[in-house]
Structure formats: structure tokens, C-alpha cells
C-alpha positions, -999 to +999 in steps of 0.1 A: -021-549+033-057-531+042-081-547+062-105-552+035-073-574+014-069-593+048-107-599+055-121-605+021-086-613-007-083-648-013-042-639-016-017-661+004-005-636+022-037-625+036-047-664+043-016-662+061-019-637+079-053-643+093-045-675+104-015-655+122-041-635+137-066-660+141-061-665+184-070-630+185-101-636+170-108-666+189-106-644+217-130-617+208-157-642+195-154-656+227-159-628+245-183-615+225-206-649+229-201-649+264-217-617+266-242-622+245-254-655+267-249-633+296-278-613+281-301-637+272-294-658+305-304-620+320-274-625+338-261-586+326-296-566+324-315-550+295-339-522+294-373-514+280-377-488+259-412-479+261-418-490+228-408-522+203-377-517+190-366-529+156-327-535+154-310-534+118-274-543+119-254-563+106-221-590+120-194-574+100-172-543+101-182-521+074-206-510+048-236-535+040-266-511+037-279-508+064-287-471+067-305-471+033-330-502+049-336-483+080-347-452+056-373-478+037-380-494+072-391-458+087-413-451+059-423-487+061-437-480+091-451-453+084-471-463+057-488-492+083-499-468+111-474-465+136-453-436+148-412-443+140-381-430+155-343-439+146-319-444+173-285-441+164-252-439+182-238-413+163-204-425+155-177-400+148-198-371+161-182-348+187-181-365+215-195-336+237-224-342+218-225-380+217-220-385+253-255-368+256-290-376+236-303-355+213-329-352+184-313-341+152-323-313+137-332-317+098-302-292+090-279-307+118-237-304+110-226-341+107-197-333+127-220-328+155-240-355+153-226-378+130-232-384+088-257-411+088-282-399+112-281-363+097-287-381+061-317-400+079-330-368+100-330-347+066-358-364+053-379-352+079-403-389+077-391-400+114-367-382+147-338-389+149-324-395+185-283-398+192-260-407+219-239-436+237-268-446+255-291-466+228-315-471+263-316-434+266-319-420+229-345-449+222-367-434+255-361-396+244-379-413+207-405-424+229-415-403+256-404-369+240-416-376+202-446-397+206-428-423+189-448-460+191-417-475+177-381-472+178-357-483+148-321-485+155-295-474+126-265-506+141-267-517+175-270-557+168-242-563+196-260-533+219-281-560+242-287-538+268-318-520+248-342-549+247-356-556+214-389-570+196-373-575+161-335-581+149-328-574+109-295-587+100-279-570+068-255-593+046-228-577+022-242-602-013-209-596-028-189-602+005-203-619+026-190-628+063-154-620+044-132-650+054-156-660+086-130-651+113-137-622+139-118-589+145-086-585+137-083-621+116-118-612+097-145-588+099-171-601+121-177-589+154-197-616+164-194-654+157-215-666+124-233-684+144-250-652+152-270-646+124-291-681+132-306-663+162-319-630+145-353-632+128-348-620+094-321-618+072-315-600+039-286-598+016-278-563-002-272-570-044-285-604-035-258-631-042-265-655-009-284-687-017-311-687+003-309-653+016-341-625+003-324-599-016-323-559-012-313-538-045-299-503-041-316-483-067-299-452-079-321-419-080-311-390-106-280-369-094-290-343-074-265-308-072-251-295-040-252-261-047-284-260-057-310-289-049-335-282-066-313-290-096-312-328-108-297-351-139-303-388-144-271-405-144-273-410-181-264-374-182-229-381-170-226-414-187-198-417-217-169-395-201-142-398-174-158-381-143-144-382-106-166-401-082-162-394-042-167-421-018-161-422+019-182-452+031-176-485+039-179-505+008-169-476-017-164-504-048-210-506-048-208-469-052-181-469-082-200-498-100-230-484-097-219-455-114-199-477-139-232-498-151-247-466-158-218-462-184-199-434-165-161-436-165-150-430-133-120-417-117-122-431-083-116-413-052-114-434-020-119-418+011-121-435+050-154-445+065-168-414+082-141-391+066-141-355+078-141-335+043-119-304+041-116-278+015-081-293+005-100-325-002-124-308-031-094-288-044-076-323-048-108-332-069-102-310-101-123-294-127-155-316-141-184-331-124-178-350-088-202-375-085-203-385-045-228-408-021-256-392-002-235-395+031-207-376+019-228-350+005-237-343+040-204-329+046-192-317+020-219-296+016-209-277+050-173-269+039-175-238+019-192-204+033-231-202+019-234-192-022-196-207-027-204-240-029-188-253-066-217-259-089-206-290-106-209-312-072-230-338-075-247-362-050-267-399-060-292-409-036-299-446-035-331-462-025-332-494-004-359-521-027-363-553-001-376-586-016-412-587-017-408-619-001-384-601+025-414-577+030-443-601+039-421-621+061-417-588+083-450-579+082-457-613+095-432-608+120-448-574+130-484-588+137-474-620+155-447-595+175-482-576+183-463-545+172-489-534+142-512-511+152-547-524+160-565-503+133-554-489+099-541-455+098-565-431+100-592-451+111-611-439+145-644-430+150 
């Protein structure tokens, strides 16, 4: 049984075995909410960062879109005047270079500094910092990039960097998963969490009550050669293999599905380390993968070798309207908004 069949299935075997597991969780929610009032009791201490920091995160293990939100957020920003950087921890990059902050270069190796902050730090809108320290990398955003705000890609449970805004992202389809924390359910916080953040949306909507976030597919864009692109209608009515190494891999093969495509799954771990055994494995025929994994795959062969039938699909985070003039709201009574429009001055 995966963790996904424990935390999510209705089965009951899984119902069994989480309430088999079920102490264990007790324990870490406790633990974790004892640290948390620790915190806000300023019992354990928290740090500035020189700037307001926005957290987006989320309560569960796993995929729920966050990275694709703190993409909008940064342009979001942006687009109001201020000055954005993304903090990250960098998970499953080398730890030589995680143990240590530093800015990501737009063409950085993933293996360096980890998939989703090289995905963010190609766009080349905002800096991205890395490291263990979320203090440290959010201060290098600051003080080294000129940054007036600081976004952090995870980093709900991280209460040491003091923050002006928390953005909790919900899985629509999933949910809190059964409601139980690790290893009976997913969360790594107790529900009762999410009544102390100050917004909440839910990605593919679903949550009564809860502002919605769509991910909207772009047209496929090819690895070896980027300036080349297809609308997914291009692949749709034939069998194609689609590549997915994220945390919620069934969005990504639905997606692909609604758009009429037939698609031979391939399921990969979160973070997975491509090798060139793994796009041997795929076969002849288009590969349709996420954004993240292009990242990495794209690294694998020496330069001009690259397979030209590789395809990537971005996806593009669409919040609520509703969603977006609560935080706006949020922004101005946080006294985070600049004080002038962009490009004002005299």
C-alpha cells in the first residue's frame, strides 16, 4: 500500500491501517502544535528579514500547486510596484549547496540547487535565493538583490523567518486526505492550522467555501529546441507517453486526458533524479512531461543530442478574482504595497 492509498483511499485496509498508525500521528501533531505556540508565545525566537515576507505553503505532504502560485504571486507583485524575491529551501539539491545560500542562476543544474527553484529562477521575473536557512536566503533576497519583498516557495511550518502574510494551498480534489498527521495521513500540521493563516485557496476548486485556483495548460513547448511549440490539440487523438515526477502526477495525466490525448502514464517519485536509462525506458513517439521535470531532463544528454520529440507543458496558476482582491486588501492593510504606483516619482 503507497502512502497516497493510505492517506487519501477510502479502502478498509487503509482505514485500518491509519487508525493503526493513528498514535504516531497524535504524536507529531502534538509536537508540531507545541512548537508552533512556542513561536507565537515567542518562547522559541523568529527573525526579521528586512522585508515582508509572504509564505505560500500548504499542511499536507505533497503536490498542491504551490510553486505555480508563487510564479503568479512574483509577477503579482511585480505588476503593483514592489521589488520580489523567492526563498526556497531547495529540497533534494546537493547538500554542499543547500547547506549554504545562494542566488540561482537562470541556467542553474537542478541537482544543484533543486527542480522547483531552477523552474522559478528561469523566468528571470524575480531571484531566487536557496539554502537551510530560510532567515538567511530571505536576507541575501533583501540586502544583496534589492528585493522589498520576499516570497517563500513552502516554509508554512518554518516559524523562525517571521512573516507578514501566510497563503495556504489546498489539493480541491484531495483535500486534508483522511485529516490525520504524518505517518496516519498527510498533514504535517493539525487542521486546525489552516484557521490561523490569512488566506486560503483551493487548486481545481472543489472546497465549499474555499476561492479557487485553475492550472491552465500553455501549448507544449520542445526540449530540444524551445523556440518550437504545439498546442496540445496537436497531440490529442493518439496514445502518447506522458512523464510525471511531482507530487500529484494524476492533475498532470488528466489534464492531458481532457485535451483528448491518450496517455500512457509514466509515474515517477517526487523530485526524481532523471537518468538516461529513464528516457530510453520511454520509447519512440512524443513524451509529454511537466515543466519541473523538464528541468532535468533537459541536462541528461550532451548539448545537440537531446531527442527531438520531448515535450514539456507549462501550466499557469489563474487565482479567483475574488482570491485576488482579498490579497490585495491584505497587502495594503499589511502596509506592504508600495506608497506610489510603479513608476511614479518626480
Amino acid at each position: 500500500m503507497t502512502p497516497t492509498d493510505l492517506w487519501y483511499g477510502s479502502a478498509p485496509a487503509a482505514r485500518a491501517l491509519a487508525a493503526v498508525l493513528a498514535p504516531l500521528g497524535w504524536l507529531y501533531c502534538g509536537v508540531a502544535a507545541a512548537r508552533a505556540a512556542a513561536y507565537r508565545r515567542g518562547w522559541l525566537a523568529s527573525f526579521d528579514a528586512g522585508a515582508p515576507v509572504l509564505v505560500v505553503g500548504n499542511l499536507s505532504v505533497g503536490g498542491t500547486g504551490k510553486t505555480p502560485l508563487v510564479r503568479w504571486l512574483a509577477g503579482h507583485l511585480a505588476d503593483l510596484g514592489l521589488r520580489p524575491g523567492i526563498a526556497s529551501r531547495g529540497y533534494a539539491a546537493a547538500d554542499n549547496v543547500a547547506s549554504d545560500v545562494r542566488v540561482v542562476p537562470v541556467d542553474a543544474d537542478p541537482a544543484a540547487y533543486g527542480d522547483e527553484p531552477v523552474l522559478l529562477a528561469a523566468d528571470g521575473a524575480a531571484p531566487v535565493a536557496v539554502g537551510r536557512d530560510r532567515v538567511a536566503a530571505a536576507r541575501a533576497l533583501v540586502h544583496g538583490r534589492g528585493c522589498n519583498a520576499v516570497i517563500t516557495d513552502d516554509g508554512l511550518q518554518h516559524y523562525r523567518l517571521r512573516r507578514q502574510c501566510e497563503i495556504l494551498v489546498v489539493d480541491g480534489e484531495r483535500g486534508h486526505g483522511n485529516g490525520r498527521c504524518l505517518p496516519a495521513g498527510p498533514l504535517r500540521e493539525p487542521v486546525g492550522r489552516a484557521d490561523r493563516v490569512d488566506l486560503v485557496i483551493a487548486t481545481g476548486g472543489g472546497q465549499p467555501g474555499l476561492p479557487a485556483m485553475t492550472l491552465e495548460p500553455r501549448a507544449a513547448v520542445s526540449l530540444s529546441d524551445p523556440g518550437d511549440s504545439r498546442p496540445l490539440r496537436a497531440f490529442a487523438g493518439r496514445r502518447i507517453t506522458a512523464v510525471a515526477g511531482i507530487g500529484n502526477p494524476g492533475r498532470f495525466f488528466r489534464m492531458l486526458a481532457a485535451h483528448g490525448i491518450g496517455v500512457d502514464a509514466r509515474l515517477y517519485p517526487d523530485h526524481h533524479r532523471f537518468a538516461g536509462a529513464d528516457i530510453a525506458a520511454w520509447g519512440e513517439g512524443p513524451v509529454l512531461m511537466t515543466e519541473k521535470d523538464a528541468v532535468k531532463v533537459r541536462r541528461l544528454p550532451p548539448a545537440g543530442r537531446l531527442r527531438p520529440d520531448l515535450w514539456y507543458v507549462p501550466v499557469m496558476a489563474v487565482p479567483a478574482p475574488g482570491f485576488v482582491a482579498d490579497l490585495d486588501r491584505l497587502l495594503a492593510r499589511r502596509g506592504i504595497l508600495p506608497t506610489q504606483p510603479a513608476g511614479a516619482g518626480g
